[in-house]
N, C-alpha and C positions, 0 to 999 in steps of 0.2 A: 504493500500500500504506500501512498504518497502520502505526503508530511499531510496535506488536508485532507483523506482519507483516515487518519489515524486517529486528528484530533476528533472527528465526531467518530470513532469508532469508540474509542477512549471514553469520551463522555457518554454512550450508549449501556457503558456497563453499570450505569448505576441509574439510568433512565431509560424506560419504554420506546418512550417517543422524541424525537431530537428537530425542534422549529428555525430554523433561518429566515433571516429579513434582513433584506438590505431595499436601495433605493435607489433611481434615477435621475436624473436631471433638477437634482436639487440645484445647479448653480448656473442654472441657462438664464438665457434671457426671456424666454418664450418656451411656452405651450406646458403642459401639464408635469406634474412632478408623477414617477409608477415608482411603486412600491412590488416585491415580489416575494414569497412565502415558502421558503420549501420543507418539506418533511420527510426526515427519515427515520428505520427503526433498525433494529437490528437484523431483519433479513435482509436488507438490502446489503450487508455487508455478509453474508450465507449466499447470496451471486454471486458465482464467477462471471459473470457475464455484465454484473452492474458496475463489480468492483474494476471492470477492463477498460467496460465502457466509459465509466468516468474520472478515467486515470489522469484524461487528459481536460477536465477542467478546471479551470483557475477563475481569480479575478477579472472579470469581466473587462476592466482597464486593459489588463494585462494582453488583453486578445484583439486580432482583428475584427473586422464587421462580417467578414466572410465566416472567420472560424467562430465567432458569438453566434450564428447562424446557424452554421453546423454542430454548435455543441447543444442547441435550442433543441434541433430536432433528435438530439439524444436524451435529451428531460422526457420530452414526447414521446420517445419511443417506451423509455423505463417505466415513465405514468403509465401508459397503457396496458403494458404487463404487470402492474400493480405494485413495482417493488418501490415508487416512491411517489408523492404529490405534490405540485404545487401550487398556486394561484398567483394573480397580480393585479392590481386595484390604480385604485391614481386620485390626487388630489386637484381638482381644477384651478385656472387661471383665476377665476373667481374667486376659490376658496382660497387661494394664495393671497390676495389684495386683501380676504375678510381674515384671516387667522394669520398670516404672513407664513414665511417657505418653514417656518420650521412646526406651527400647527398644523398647513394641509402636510408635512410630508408625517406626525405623524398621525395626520387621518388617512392617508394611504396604508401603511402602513397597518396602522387599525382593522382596514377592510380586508386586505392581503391574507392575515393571518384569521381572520372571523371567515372569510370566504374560505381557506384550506380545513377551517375546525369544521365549515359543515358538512366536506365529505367525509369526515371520520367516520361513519359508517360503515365505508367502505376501506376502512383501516383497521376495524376491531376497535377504536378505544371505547375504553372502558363504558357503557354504559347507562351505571348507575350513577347520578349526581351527587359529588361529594362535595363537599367543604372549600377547598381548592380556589383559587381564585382565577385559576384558564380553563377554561373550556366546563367549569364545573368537574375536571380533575384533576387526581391530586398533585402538588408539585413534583412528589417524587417519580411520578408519571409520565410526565413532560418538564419540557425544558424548553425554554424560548431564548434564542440568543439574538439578540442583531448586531449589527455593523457601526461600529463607534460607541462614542457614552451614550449610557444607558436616556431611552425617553423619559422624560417631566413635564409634563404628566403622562400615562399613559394605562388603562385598565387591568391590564394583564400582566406580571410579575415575569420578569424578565431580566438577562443579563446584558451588559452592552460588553462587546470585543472591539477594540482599537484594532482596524486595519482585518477588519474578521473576516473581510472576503479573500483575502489572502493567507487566511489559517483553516478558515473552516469552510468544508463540501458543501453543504448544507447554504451554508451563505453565499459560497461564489455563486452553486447553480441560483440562488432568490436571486443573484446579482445578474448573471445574465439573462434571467428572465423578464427582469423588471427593462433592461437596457434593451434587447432585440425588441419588445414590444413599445419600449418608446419610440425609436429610431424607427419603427414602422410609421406608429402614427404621424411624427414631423414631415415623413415623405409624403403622406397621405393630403395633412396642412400646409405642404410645399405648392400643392398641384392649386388652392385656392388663395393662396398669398407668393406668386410664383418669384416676386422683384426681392425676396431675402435669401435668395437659396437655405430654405430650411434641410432640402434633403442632402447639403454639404454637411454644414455645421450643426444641425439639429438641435439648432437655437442656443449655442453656446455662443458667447462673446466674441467671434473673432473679428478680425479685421473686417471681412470680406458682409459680416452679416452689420458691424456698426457704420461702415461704408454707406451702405443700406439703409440704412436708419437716419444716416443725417439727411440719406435725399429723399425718402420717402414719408418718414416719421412712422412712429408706433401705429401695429395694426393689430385686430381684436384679441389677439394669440401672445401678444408680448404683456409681461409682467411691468405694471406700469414703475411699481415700487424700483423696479432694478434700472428703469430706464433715464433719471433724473439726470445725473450728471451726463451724460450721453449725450441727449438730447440739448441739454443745456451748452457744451461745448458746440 
């Protein structure tokens, strides 16, 4: 196994079920912040076939857009045989202007892991409703980690990991999955705000997208909070 293979194998021994989140586009200028949720348990690491196939994920940064792609459809493959789950949610451009980027991203986030709890059904946890404060199970049951310091506030009892997509299986795949699914959608809001090429920079700050900005000005997709001094230059 690889170093991020071991640590969620490692931590599996003393918990059921092992939750990753991390997030996307917390620091664009535009369009929606996605949150991504993954779950694994100890069979998934009783596959030879999961533990090969996911040998070769990492942090999402770390990877191209091509290989974020193709490791996407290796989540999709493993969901479908059942050895592992995850979801992805988003906090809108809206809800960024009302709560600012670090409320909606964690109401993304929020939903990510609430959307993964309700196919627990089809995972076995536990259930009967215990005391517990995730899922109505008990902590020693599950484990919630994400990506950086821990959220404040946030409903569910959880651990924060500095740089977790880089340590943990679990968290890189929530990371690629929140990342190929945004980078979808900015292509998608490329094709109706065509003059910022969203489907280059997928609304990160570069050159080429604040270029843009000075001749165009903000359009419905851009975060107005991030655009001030921008705009104002």
């Amino acid at each position: 196994m690889n170093n991020l293979q071991q640590h969620d194998f490692d931590r599996l021994q003393s918990h059921d079920w092992l939750v990753g989140v991390d997030e996307a586009g917390r620091g664009c200028l535009a369009g929606p912040v996605v949150a991504g949720a993954c779950v694994l348990n100890a069979a998934f690491f009783e596959s030879k076939e999961a533990v090969e196939l996911s040998a070769q994920i990492n942090d999402s940064k770390q990877l191209s857009a091509s290989a974020r792609e193709a490791q996407l459809v290796v989540l999709e493959q493993l969901r479908a045989e059942g050895l592992l789950d995850f979801a992805v949610a988003s906090g809108t451009v809206a809800e960024i202007a009302e709560f600012n980027i670090l409320g909606a991203t964690r109401l993304a986030m929020q939903r990510a892991v609430e959307d993964v709890a309700s196919h627990a059904v089809d995972w076995e946890l536990p259930s009967v409703v215990l005391t517990g404060p995730l899922f109505g199970v008990q902590l020693s049951k599950v484990q919630l980690i994400v990506d950086g310091r821990p959220l404040k506030p946030f409903p569910y009892a959880h651990e924060g990991i500095i740089k977790g997509d880089g340590k943990s299986l679990a968290i890189a795949m929530a990371s690629i999955a929140a990342k190929v699914t945004r980078d979808r959608a900015m292509k998608q809001l490329a094709a109706q705000y065509p003059e910022y090429g969203f489907e280059v920079h997928k609304g990160y700050g570069t050159q080429k997208h604040r270029a843009a900005l000075q001749t165009h000005g903000a359009c419905p997709i851009h975060r107005e909070l991030f655009l001030r001094k921008i705009l104002v230059l």
